[in-house]
N, C-alpha and C positions, 0 to 999 in steps of 0.2 A: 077726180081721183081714180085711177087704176091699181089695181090688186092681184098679184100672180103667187100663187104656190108654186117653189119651182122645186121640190123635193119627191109631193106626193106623198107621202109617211115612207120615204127609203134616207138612205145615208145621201148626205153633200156629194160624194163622191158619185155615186150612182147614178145620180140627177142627169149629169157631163155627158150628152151625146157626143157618139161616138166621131161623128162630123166634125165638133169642136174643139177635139182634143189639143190639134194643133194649136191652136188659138190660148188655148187654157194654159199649156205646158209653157208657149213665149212667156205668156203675164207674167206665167209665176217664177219663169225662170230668169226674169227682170227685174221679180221684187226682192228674191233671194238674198244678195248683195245690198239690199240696203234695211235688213231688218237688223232692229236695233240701230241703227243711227238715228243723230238725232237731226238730223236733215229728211228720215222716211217720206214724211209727208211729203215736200216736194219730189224728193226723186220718182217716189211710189203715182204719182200723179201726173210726170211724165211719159213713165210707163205707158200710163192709163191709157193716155191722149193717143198714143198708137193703135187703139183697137176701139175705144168710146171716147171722142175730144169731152172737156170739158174745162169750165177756168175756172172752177173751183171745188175740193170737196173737203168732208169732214169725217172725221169716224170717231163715233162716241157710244156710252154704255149709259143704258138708262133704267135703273133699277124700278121696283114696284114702288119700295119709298125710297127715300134721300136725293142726294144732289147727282143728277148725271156727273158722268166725268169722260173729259178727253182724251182719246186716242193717239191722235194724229187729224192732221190739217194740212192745207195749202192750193196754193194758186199756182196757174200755168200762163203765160204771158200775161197777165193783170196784178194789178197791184193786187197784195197780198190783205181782204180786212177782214181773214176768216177767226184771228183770236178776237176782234172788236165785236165779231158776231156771237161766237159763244161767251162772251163777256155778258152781252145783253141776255143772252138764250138762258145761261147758268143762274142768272141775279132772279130768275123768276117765270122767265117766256111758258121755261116747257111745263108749269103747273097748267099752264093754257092749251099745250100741244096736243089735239087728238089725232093727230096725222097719222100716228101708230096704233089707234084704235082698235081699227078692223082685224089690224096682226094681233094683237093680244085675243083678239076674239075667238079665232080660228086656228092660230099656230098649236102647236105641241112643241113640249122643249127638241131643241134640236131639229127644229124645221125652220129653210130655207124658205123667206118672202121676198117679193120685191114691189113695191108701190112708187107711183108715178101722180106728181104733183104738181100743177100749174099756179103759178107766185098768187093769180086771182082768187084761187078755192080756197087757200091759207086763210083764215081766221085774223083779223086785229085783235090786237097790235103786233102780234106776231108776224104778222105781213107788211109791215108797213114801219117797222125799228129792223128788221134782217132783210127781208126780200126787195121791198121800196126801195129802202136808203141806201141800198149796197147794192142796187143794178143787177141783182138774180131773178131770174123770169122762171125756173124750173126745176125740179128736183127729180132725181129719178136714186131711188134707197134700195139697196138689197140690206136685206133685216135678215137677223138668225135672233130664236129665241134660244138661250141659253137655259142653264138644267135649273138655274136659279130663279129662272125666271125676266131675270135681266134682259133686256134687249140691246141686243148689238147692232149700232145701225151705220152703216157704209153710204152714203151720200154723195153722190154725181152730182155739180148746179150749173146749168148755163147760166148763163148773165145775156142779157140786155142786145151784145152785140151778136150775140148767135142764136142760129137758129132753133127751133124745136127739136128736141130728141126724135129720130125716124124711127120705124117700125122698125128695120135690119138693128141699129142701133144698139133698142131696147131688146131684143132679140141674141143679140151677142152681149150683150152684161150678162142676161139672164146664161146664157149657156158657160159664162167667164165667173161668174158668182161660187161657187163651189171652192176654186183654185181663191179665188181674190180675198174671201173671208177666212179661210185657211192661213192666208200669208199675215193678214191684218192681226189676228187672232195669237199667233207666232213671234211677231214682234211686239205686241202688248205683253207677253210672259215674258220674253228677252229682259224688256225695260222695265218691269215690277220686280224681277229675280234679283237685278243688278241694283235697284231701287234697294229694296229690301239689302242684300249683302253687301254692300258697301257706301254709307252713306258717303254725303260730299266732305271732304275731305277738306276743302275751302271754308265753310259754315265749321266745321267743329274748330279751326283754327280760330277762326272767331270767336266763339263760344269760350275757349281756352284764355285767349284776350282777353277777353270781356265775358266773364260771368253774369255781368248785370244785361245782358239781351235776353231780351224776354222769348219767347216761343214765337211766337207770332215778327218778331222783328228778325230774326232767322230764317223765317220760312220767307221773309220778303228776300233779305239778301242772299240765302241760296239760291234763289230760282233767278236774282241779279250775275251771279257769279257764272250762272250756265248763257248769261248768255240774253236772257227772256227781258222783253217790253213790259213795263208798267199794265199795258192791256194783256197780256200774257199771264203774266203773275195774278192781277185781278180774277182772270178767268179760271186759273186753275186750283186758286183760293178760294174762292167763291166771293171774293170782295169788290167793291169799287175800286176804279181806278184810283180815286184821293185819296182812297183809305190805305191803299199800298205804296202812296207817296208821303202819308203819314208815318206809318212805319217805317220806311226807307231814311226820312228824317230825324225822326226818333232814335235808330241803331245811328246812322253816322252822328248824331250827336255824343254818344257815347262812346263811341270808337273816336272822337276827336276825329274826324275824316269831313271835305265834305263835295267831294267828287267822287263818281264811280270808279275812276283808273286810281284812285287811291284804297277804294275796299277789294280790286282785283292786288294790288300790291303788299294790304295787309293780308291778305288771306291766303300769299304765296307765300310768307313768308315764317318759316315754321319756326324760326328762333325766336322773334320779335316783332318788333314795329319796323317798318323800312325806314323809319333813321338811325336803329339801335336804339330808342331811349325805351 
């Protein structure tokens, strides 16, 4: 494992040699346009792949206690198993994770890290349910400790078919890190403001329907309505997969439904049932 302060005790901003400005202004002037949607993670990862390749990252927030929570995700020409991953990561892994160790040892709120991790040095089972099973050989994280304490952490993963992160590489994240956690940072207010002021609007429809869904049977078919995988919803629940096929069960038992294109139907529909009855 490798360990970089790239701040120094000055501002994010600061950090940004004067040489990478250029470099810095492209990324961020890439990710602009896609904060707040809910495709970020791939678009934003695209981006990426023009100045650091990579086939997969993740960006997630890891408090002192509670359940981390995700960011944003995604794959660049590989199939996509980075919710299967924090599925497994959320149910438990990161009680095992010290990979952020050293950063909580050393950071100050507000200071910019970056650490470099090879799939071998990772810890079992942790290494061997995310990094083994899912063909990632490397990790490269720029971390920011936030004023809470929380840590934010930005994650680059080669996989299997690519090579080692190069010096120049790690070298350009690091000088691109400032801009990159800025944008990331940006769109996580976007999507908690808009969270927060407007709930789904499909789910209360529901709810309206069907008084008798419970909480928890809600929270499966709103996050069905956006769109999101059984390992999706899982992961951002903090549940098992069967246990969000349980609840998904459950509500369409109740809604009389028992297809997904039939709870996108109820739940457009503000007058009634889509038969009328």
């Amino acid at each position: 494992m490798q360990l970089w302060n790239l701040t120094r005790g000055v501002s994010a901003n600061d950090a940004i040699p004067r040489s990478a400005a250029a470099w810095n202004d492209a990324l961020v002037a890439g990710l602009v346009d896609s904060l707040g949607r809910r495709d970020f993670g791939a678009r934003a990862l695209a981006r990426i792949n023009r100045v650091v390749p990579a086939a997969s990252w993740s960006v997630y927030r890891l408090p002192r206690a509670g359940l981390p929570t995700m960011i944003a995700s995604g794959s660049y020409r590989v199939a996509d198993t980075t919710r299967e991953c924090w599925s497994a990561y959320r149910a438990g892994l990161y009680r095992e994770d010290d990979t952020f160790a050293r950063v909580r040892e050393q950071a100050r709120p507000g200071q910019l890290m970056m650490t470099h991790w090879h799939a071998e040095e990772i810890r079992r089972p942790h290494r061997e349910q995310i990094y083994r099973r899912h063909g990632v050989r490397e990790r490269l994280s720029v971390v920011h400790l936030e004023d809470d304490s929380a840590l934010l952490a930005v994650n680059c993963y080669r996989h299997d078919h690519q090579r080692h992160f190069g010096d120049r590489e790690i070298a350009r994240l690091q000088d691109l890190a400032g801009g990159l956690v800025a944008c990331v940072r940006r769109h996580d207010e976007i999507v908690r403001d808009a969270e927060a002021e407007a709930p789904a609007a499909g789910a209360a429809n529901l709810h309206r329907l069907c008084p008798a869904l419970t909480r928890r049977e809600l929270d499966v078919c709103d996050r069905l309505l956006r769109g999101w995988t059984h390992a999706g919803v899982a992961a951002d629940l903090g549940l098992s997969p069967a246990t969000v096929v349980t609840f998904r069960n459950r509500a369409f038992v109740r809604l009389g439904i028992h297809f997904r294109s039939e709870l996108f139907a109820l739940a457009a529909n503000r007058g009634g049932r889509p038969d009328g009855a």
